[in-house]
C-alpha positions as CSV (number, residue, x, y, z in Angstrom):
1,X,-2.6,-1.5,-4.3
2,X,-4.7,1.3,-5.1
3,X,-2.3,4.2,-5.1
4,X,1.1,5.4,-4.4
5,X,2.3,8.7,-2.6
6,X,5.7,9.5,-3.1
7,X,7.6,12.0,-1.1
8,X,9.3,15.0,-3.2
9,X,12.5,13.3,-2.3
10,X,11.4,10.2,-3.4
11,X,12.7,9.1,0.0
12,X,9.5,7.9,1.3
13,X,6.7,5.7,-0.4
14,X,3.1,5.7,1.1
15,X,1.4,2.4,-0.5
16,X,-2.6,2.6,0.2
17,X,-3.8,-1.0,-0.4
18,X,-7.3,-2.2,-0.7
19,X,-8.2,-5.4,0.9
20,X,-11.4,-7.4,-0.1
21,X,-12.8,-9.0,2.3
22,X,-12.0,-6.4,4.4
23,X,-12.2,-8.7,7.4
24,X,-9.2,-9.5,6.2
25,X,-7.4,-5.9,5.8
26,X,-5.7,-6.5,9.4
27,X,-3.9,-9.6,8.9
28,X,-2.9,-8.3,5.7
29,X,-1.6,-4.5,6.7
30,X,0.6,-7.1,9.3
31,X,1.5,-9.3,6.6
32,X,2.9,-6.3,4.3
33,X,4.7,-4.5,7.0
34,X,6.3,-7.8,8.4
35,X,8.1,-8.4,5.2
36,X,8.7,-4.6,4.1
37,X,12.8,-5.5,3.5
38,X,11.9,-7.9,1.5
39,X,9.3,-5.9,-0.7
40,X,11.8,-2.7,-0.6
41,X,14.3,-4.8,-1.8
42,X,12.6,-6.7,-4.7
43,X,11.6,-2.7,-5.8
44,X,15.0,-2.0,-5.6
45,X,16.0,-5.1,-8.1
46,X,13.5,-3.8,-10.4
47,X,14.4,0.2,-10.0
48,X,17.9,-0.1,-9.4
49,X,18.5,1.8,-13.5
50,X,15.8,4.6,-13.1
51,X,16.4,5.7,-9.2
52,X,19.3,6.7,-7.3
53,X,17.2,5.8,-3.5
54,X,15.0,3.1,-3.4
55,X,11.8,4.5,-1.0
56,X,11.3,3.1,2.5
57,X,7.7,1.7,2.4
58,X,4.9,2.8,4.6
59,X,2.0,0.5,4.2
60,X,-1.9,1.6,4.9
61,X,-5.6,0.5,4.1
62,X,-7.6,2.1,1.5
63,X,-10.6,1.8,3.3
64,X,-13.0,3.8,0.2
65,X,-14.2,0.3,-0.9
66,X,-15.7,-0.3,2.0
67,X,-17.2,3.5,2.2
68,X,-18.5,2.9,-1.5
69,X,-19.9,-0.8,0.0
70,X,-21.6,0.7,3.1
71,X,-23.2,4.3,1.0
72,X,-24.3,1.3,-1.5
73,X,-26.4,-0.4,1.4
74,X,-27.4,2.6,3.1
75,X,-29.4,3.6,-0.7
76,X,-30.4,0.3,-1.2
C-alpha cells in the first residue's frame, strides 16, 4: 500500500497499492477487490475502539513506480 485517502466522513477509503512486478498489478487489483469484506472486516476488528464507521474500501494501482522505472530508462 502506498497511501490512503480518506473521505471527510471517513465513510469512504481510497487504498492506492503498488504492485512490483507490475505485470502482476491486474491480478492483484482483482485479488484485493474480490475479498474487500473480508479486508473491511479484519479493519474493522482492529478499529472497532477508535472509529464509529468502518470505511468501505476502494482499491487502485499506484502506478508512479512504474513512471519512476520508465523516466529511469528513458535517461539511461
Amino acid at each position: 500500500m502506498t497511501k490512503v485517502r480518506i473521505s471527510p466522513d471517513l465513510a469512504l477509503a481510497k487504498v492506492y497499492v503498488s504492485v512490483f512486478p507490475f505485470d502482476k498489478a491486474e491480478t492483484i487489483l482483482q485479488t484485493l477487490q474480490h475479498n474487500v469484506s473480508q479486508i473491511r472486516k479484519a479493519l474493522g476488528i482492529r478499529v472497532r475502539s477508535q472509529l464509529r464507521i468502518v470505511p468501505e474500501l476502494s482499491f487502485y494501482i499506484d502506478d508512479s513506480l512504474e513512471y519512476v522505472e520508465n523516466i529511469d530508462r528513458l535517461l539511461h
